[in-house]
C-alpha positions in Angstrom: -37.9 -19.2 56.8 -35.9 -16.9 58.2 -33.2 -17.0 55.3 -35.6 -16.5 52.7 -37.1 -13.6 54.3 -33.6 -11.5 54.8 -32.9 -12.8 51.4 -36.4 -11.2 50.1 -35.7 -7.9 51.9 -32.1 -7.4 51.0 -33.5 -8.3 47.1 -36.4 -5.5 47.4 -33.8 -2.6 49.0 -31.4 -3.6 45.8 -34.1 -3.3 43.8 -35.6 0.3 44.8 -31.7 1.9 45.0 -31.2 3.2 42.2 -27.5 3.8 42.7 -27.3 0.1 43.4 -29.7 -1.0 40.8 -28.8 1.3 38.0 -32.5 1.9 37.2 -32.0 5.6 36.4 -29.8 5.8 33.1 -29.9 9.4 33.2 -28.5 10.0 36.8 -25.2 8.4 36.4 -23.8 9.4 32.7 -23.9 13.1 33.4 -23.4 16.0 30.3 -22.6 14.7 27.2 -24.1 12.4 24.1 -27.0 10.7 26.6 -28.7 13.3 28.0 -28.8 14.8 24.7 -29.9 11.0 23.5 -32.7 11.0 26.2 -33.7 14.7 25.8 -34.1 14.1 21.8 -36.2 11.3 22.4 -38.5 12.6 24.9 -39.3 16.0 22.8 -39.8 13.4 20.4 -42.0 10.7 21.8 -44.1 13.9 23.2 -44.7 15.4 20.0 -45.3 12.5 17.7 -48.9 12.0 19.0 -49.9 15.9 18.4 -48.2 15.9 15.1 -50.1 12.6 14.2 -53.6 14.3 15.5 -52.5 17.7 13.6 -51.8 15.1 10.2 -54.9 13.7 10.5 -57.1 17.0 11.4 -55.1 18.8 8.2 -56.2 15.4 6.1 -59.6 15.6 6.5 -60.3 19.1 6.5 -58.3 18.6 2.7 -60.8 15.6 2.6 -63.8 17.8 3.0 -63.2 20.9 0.9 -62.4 19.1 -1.7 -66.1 16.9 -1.1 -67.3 20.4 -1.1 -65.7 21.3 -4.1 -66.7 18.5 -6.1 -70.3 18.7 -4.9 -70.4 22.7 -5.7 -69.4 21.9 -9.2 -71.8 18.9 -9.5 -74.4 21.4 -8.4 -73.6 23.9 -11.4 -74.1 21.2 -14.3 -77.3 20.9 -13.5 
């Protein structure tokens, strides 16, 4: 029992060193190409969902003025 346990703990401190682990890609390839990779893609990923809510807010305010439209000409035939 004893075994398993050291072998448990020395598993769990690998695991939570990231210099021993390699968890953190961003803290060992310094300047260059992958920060730039990982700074890209965060902007990215954190602007995606407000464009995506903007898109859809801009669609259906096209969506209603153009109900409105329709329905304001309907209204003048008559």
């Amino acid at each position: 029992m004893s075994r398993l346990r050291t072998l448990v703990l020395a598993l769990i401190a690998l695991a939570t060193v990231p210099e021993i682990a390699y968890a953190c890609a961003v803290c060992f390839d310094g300047p260059g190409e992958t920060r730039q990779a990982f700074f890209a893609t965060t902007a990215f990923l954190s602007l995606l969902p407000l464009g995506m809510v903007a898109g859809t807010g801009a669609w259906l305010r096209n969506k209603a003025r153009r109900a409105d439209t329709d329905g304001s000409a309907e209204s003048q035939d008559d």
